[in-house]
N, C-alpha and C positions, 0 to 999 in steps of 0.2 A: 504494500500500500504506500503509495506517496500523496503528497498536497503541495499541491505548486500555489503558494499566494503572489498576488498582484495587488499591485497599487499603493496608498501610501505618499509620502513625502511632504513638501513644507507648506505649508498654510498661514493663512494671520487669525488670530484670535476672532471668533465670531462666522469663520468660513466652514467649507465643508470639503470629506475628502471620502471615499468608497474604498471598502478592503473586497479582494473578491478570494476566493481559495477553492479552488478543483482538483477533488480525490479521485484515484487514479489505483488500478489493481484491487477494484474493492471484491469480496468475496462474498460478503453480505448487501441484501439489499436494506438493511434496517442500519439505523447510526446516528448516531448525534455528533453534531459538529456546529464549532463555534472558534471564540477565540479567547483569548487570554493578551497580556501585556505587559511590560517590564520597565519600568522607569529604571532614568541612572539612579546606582547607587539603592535602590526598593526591589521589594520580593515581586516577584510573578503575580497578579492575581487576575481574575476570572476578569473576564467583560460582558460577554455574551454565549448563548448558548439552543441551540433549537434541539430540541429532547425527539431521539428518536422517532427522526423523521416527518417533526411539526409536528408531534403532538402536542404541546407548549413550549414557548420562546421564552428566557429566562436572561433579564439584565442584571449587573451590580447597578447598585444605586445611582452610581455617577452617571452613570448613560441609561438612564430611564426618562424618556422626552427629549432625548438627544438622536439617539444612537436607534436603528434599525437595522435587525439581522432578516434577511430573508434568503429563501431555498429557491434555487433549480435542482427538480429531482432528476430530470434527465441529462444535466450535465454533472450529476452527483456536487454540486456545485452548494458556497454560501457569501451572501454580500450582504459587508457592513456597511449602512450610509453612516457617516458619521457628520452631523450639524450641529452649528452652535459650539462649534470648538473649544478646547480653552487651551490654556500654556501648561495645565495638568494630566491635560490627555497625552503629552509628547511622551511618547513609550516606543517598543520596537513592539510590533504584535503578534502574536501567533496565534496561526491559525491551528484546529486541533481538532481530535476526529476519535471518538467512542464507537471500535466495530470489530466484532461482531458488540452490540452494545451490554455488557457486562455491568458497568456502573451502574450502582444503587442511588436512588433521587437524589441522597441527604448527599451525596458525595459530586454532583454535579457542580458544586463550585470550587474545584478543588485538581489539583494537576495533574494528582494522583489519579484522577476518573478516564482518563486520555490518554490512549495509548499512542498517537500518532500525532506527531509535528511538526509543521513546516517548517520552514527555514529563517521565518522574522522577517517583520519589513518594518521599516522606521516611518515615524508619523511624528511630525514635530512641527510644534505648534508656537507660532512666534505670538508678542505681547504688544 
């Protein structure tokens, strides 16, 4: 299984930018896939997540009325819009892929639920 993410890069405070990530060698037709993000210098943590195939779409707080994750299920595909930016969102992002989907709910925010990882794209956000 691979995840080729796109998109990314610099922005001004108050703008918008799209992450998209397309999984590749899937075995399984079922999976949750979302993303997570990494500020300099701060731990990993969740951003978003669409639970096993769109059964529910799950934010951290900071990107709730910001941030939209949506599915192509025929490109096994998922996009973040990301609006209303700030200079807190500038993180590297990953994109990340639950399959065959094994992770229990309570564990959906968390790294450890995600077997599979793209390769980070930077998103930074100027003031």
């Amino acid at each position: 299984v691979q995840l080729q993410a796109s998109g990314g890069g610099l922005v001004q405070a108050g703008g918008s930018l799209g992450l998209s990530c397309e999984a590749s060698g899937l075995t399984s037709s079922t999976y949750s896939m979302g993303w997570f993000r990494q500020a300099p210098g701060k731990e990993r943590e969740f951003v978003a997540c669409m639970w096993r195939n769109g059964v529910r779409t799950y934010y951290t707080d900071s990107a709730k009325g910001r941030f939209t994750l949506s599915r192509d299920s025929a490109k096994n595909s998922v996009y973040l819009q990301m609006d209303s930016l700030k200079p807190e969102d500038t993180a590297v992002y990953y994109c990340v892929l639950d399959t065959p989907p094994l992770t229990i709910l309570s564990e959906r925010y968390s790294a450890r639920g995600y077997d599979y990882w793209g390769q980070g794209t930077l998103v930074t956000v100027s003031s």
